[in-house]
C-alpha positions as a Python dict, from the first residue, in 0.01 Angstrom:
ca = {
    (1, 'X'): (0, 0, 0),
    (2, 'X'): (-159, -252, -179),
    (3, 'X'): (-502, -446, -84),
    (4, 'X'): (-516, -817, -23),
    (5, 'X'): (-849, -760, -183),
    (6, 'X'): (-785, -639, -558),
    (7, 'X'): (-1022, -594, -841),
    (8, 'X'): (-836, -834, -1098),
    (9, 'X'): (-715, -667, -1494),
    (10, 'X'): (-798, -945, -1659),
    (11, 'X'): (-1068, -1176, -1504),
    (12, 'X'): (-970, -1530, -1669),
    (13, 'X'): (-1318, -1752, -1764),
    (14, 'X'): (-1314, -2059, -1946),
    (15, 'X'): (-1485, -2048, -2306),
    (16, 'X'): (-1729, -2263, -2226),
    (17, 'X'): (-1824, -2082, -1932),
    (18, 'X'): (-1839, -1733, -2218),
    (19, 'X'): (-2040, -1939, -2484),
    (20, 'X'): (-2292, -2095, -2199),
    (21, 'X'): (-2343, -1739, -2102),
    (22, 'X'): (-2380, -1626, -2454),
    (23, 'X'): (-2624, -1936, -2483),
    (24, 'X'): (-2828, -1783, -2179),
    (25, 'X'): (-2855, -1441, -2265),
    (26, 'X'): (-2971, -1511, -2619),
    (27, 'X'): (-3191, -1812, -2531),
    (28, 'X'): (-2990, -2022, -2792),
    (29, 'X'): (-3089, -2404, -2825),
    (30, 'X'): (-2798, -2693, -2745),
    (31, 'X'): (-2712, -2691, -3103),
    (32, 'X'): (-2619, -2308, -3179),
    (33, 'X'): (-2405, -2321, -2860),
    (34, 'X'): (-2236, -2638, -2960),
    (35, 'X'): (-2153, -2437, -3302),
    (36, 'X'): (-2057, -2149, -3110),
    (37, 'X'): (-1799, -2354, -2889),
    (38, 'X'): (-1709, -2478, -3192),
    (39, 'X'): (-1631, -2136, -3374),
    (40, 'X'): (-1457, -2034, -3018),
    (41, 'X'): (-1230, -2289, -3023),
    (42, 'X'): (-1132, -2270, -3409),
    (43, 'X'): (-1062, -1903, -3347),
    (44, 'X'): (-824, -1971, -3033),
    (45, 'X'): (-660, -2209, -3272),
    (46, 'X'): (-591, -1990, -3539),
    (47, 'X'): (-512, -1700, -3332),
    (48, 'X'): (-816, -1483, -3366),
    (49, 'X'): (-884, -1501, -3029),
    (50, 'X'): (-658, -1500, -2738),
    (51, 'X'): (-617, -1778, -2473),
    (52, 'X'): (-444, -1715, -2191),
    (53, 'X'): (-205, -1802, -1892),
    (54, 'X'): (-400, -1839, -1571),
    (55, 'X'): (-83, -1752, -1365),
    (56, 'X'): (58, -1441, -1602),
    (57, 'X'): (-244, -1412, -1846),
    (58, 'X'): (-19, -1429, -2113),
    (59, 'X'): (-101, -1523, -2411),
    (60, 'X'): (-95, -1882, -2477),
    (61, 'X'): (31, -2044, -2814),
    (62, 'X'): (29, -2426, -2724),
    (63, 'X'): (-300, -2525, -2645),
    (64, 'X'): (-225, -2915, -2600),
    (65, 'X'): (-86, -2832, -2232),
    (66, 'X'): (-399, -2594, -2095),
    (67, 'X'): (-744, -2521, -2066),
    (68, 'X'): (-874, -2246, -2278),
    (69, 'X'): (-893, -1947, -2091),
    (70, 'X'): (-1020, -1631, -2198),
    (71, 'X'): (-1034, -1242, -2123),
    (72, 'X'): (-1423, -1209, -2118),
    (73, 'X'): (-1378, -853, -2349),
    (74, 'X'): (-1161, -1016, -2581),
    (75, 'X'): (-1441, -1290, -2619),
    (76, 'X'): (-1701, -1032, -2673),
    (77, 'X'): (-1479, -835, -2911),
    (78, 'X'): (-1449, -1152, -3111),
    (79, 'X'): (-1816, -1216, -3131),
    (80, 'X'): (-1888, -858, -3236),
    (81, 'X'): (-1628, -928, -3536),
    (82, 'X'): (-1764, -1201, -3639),
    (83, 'X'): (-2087, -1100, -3749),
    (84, 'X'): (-2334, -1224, -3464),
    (85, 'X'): (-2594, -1017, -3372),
    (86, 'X'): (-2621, -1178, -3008),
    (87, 'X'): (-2617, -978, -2678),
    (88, 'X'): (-2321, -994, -2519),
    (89, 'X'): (-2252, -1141, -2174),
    (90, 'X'): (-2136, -871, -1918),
    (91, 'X'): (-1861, -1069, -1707),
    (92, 'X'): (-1799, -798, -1397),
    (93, 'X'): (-1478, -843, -1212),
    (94, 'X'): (-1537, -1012, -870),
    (95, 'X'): (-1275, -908, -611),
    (96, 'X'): (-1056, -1174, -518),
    (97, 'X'): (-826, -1262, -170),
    (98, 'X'): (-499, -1246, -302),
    (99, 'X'): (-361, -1533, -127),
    (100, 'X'): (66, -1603, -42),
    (101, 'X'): (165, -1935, -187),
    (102, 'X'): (217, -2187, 25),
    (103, 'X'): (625, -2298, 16),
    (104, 'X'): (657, -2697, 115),
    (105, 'X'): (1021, -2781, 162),
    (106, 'X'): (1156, -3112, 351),
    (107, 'X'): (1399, -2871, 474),
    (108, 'X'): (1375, -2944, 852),
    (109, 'X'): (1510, -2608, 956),
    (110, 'X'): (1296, -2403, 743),
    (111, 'X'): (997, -2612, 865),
    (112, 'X'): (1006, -2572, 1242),
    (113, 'X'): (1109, -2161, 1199),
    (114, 'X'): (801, -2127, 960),
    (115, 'X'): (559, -2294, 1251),
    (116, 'X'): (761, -2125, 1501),
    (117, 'X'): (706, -1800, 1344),
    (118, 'X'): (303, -1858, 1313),
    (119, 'X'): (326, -2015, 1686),
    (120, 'X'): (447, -1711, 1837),
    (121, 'X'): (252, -1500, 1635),
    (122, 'X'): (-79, -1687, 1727),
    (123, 'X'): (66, -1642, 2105),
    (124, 'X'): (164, -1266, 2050),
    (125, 'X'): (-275, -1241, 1906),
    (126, 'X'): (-364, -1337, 2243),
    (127, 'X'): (-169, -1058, 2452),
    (128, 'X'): (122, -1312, 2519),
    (129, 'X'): (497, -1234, 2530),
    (130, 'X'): (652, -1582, 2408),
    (131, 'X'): (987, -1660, 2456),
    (132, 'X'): (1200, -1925, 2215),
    (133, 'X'): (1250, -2132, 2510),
    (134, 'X'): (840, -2125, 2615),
    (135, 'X'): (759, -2275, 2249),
    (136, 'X'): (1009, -2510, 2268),
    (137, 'X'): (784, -2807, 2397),
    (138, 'X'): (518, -2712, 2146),
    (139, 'X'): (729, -2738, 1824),
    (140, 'X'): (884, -3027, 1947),
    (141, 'X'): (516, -3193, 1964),
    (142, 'X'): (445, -3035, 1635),
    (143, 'X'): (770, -3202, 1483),
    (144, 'X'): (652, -3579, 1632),
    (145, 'X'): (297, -3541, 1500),
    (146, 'X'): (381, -3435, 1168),
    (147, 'X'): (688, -3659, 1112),
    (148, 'X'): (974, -3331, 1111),
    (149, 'X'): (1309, -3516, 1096),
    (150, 'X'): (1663, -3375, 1060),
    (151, 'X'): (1856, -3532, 748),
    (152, 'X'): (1988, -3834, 996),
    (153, 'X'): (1652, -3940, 1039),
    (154, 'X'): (1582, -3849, 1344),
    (155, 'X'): (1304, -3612, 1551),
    (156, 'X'): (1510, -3343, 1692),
    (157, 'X'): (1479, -3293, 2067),
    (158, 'X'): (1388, -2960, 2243),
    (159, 'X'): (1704, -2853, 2227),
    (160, 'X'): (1865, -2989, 1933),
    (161, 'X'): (1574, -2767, 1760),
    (162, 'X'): (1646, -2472, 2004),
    (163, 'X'): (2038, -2522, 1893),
    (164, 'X'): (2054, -2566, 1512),
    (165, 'X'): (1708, -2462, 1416),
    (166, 'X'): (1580, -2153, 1613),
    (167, 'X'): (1916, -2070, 1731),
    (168, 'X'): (1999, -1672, 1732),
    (169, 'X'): (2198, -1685, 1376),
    (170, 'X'): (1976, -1938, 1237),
    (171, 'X'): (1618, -1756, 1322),
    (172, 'X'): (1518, -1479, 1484),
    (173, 'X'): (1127, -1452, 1641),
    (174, 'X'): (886, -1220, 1430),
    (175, 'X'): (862, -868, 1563),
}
């Protein structure tokens, strides 16, 4: 089973965010960071060090389209090689909430099953036994106040949405 709560691989930090650090821990004045950053950024351009994909961590060739992001080893691998006799910034790993994207469709359908599905679920919480027909009335309010229309334009009544939306082989309630 995996955790919602995971300890990431490769913690992604921005190299400023490394070099500030770096600037911290070794007391450096403006100037030596700015050459630093400098030096960081050359390297990611030549290919020295690695900047990454904040969605794959991959690595990242075309640098026009992203911020430079950076595994915070690789960064202090690339300061050891380079000759610097700083101390190195310890980055630890925070543990994240691994979170489900969010889907947004104009898909009418799919909209009133998705808040019919956390409706009944949010009933089922507090010891309820919802029925399709009991939530009716609620997603039909739900569908006026947030502008749900089907593709003639129009809010879909009660049972128009209990017909073609939450109907047994369109939708089935959560278990």
């Amino acid at each position: 089973m995996i955790s919602l709560y995971t300890t990431p691989i490769h913690p992604l930090v921005t190299v400023d965010e490394m070099v500030e650090a770096l600037a911290v821990q070794n007391n450096l004045n403006a100037a030596s960071q700015t050459k630093i950053l400098n030096l960081a950024r050359k390297a990611i351009l030549s290919g020295e060090l690695n900047s990454r994909d904040p969605q794959t961590t991959a690595r990242i060739t075309d640098l026009s389209k992203a911020t430079p992001l950076v595994i915070p080893q690789d960064f202090n691998t690339w300061v050891a090689n380079t000759g610097m006799t700083l101390k190195l910034p310890a980055i630890i790993p925070k543990r994240v909430r691994v979170k489900k994207p969010a889907v947004q469709t104009n898909n009418w359908r799919l909209r009133v099953q998705g808040e019919a599905t956390k409706h009944m679920l949010a009933l089922r919480k507090t010891g309820s036994n919802p029925t399709v027909l009991s939530i009716l009335k609620d997603i039909h309010t739900w569908c006026v106040q947030n502008n749900v229309k089907t593709p003639r334009g129009i809010v879909p009544s009660q049972g128009y949405i209990r017909t073609h939306a939450l109907g047994g082989r369109y939708w089935s309630p959560p278990p």
